[in-house]
C-alpha positions as CSV (number, residue, x, y, z in Angstrom):
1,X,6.8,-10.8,-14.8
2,X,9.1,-9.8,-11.9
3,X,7.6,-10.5,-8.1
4,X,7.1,-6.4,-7.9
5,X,4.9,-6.6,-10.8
6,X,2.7,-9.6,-9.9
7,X,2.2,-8.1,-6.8
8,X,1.4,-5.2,-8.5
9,X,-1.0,-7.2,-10.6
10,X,-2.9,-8.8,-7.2
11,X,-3.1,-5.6,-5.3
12,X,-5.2,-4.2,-8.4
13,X,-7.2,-7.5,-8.9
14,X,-8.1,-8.0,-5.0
15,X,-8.8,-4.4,-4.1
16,X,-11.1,-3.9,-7.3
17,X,-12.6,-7.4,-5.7
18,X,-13.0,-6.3,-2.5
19,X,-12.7,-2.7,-2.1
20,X,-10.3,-3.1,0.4
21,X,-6.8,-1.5,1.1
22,X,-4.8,-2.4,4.2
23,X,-2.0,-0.6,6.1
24,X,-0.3,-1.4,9.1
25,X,0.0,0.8,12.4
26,X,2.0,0.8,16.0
27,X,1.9,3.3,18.2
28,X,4.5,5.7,16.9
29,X,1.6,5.9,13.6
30,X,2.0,4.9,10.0
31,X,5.5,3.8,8.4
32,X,6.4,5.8,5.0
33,X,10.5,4.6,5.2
34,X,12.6,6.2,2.2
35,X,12.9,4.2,-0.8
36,X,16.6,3.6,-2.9
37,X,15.3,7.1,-4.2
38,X,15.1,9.0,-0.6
39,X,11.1,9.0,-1.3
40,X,8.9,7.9,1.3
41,X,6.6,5.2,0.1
42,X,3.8,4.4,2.7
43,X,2.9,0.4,2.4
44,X,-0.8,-0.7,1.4
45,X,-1.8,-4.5,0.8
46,X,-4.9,-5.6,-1.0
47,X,-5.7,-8.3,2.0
48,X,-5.6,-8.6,5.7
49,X,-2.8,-11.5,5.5
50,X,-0.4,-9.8,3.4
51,X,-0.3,-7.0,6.0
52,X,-0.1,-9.6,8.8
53,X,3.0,-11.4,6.7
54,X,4.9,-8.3,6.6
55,X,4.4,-7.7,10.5
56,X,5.2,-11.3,11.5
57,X,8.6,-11.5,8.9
58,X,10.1,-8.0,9.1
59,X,11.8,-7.0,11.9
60,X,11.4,-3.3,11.3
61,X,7.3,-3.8,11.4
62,X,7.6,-6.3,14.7
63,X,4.2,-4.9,16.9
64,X,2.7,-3.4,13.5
65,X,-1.0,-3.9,13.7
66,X,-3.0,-4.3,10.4
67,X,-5.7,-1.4,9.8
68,X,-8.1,-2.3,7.6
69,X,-9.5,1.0,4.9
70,X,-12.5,1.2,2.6
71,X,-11.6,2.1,-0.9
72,X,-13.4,5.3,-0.3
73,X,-11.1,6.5,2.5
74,X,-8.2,5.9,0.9
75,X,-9.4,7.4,-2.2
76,X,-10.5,10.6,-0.9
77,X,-7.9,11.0,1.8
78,X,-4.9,8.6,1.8
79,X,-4.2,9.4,-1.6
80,X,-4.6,13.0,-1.6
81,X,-2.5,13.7,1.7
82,X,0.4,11.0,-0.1
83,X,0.0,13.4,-2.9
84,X,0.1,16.6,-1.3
85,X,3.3,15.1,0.8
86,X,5.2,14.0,-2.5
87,X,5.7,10.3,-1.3
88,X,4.6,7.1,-3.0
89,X,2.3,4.4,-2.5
90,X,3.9,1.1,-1.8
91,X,2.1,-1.6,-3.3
92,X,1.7,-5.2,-1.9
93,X,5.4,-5.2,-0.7
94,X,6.3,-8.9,0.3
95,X,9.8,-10.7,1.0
96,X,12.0,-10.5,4.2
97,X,12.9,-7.1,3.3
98,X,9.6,-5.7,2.0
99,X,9.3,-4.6,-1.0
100,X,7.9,-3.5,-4.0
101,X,6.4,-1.5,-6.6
102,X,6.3,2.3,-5.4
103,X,3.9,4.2,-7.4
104,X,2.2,7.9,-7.3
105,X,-0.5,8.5,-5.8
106,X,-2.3,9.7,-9.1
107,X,-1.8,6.7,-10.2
108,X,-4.2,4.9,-8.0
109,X,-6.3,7.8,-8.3
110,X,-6.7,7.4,-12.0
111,X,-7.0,3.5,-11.6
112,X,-10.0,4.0,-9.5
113,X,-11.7,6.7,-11.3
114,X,-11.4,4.4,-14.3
115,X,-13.1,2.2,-12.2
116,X,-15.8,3.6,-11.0
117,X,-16.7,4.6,-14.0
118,X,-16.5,1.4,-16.5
């Protein structure tokens, strides 16, 4: 299994855990950079820590502050306004140059109403 995918793997496993989903903020708002594809991707984390990993080891995120999101938020509005946008979710993106897997939005919307109702 590639690192994209086992990070895929833990961001699934933690936020069905938790119920969780973190971002990361600075004053200019929410990054959502272009991927290899031109998509923007906006990065989520299933922990605190991840998030605060990324801020601390990429230069682009330096001053990034982690925002912490109840499943139920990002269900019923991060999702939709990523899917009404056309950009992707990035999940658990790690390494000096974070990255990762970069999914739609219905995607995550399917996963948790599969979910919710097993």
């Amino acid at each position: 299994m590639s690192q994209s995918a086992s990070q895929a793997a833990l961001f699934y496993k933690d936020v069905a855990s938790s119920g969780k989903v973190w971002t990361i903020k600075d004053n200019g708002g929410f990054p959502a950079p272009k991927n290899g594809d031109g998509i923007r991707a906006m990065p989520f984390w299933s922990s605190k820590s991840r998030a605060e990993i990324i801020i601390k080891t990429v230069k682009a995120y330096e001053g990034f502050e982690p925002v912490e999101l109840d499943l139920n938020t990002f269900y019923n509005y991060w999702l939709k306004v990523l899917k009404t946008h056309k950009q992707l979710v990035g999940l658990n993106w790690s390494g000096k140059k974070a990255v990762g897997y970069d999914i739609p939005p219905e995607n995550l919307i399917d996963w948790i109403d599969k979910t919710r109702t097993s």
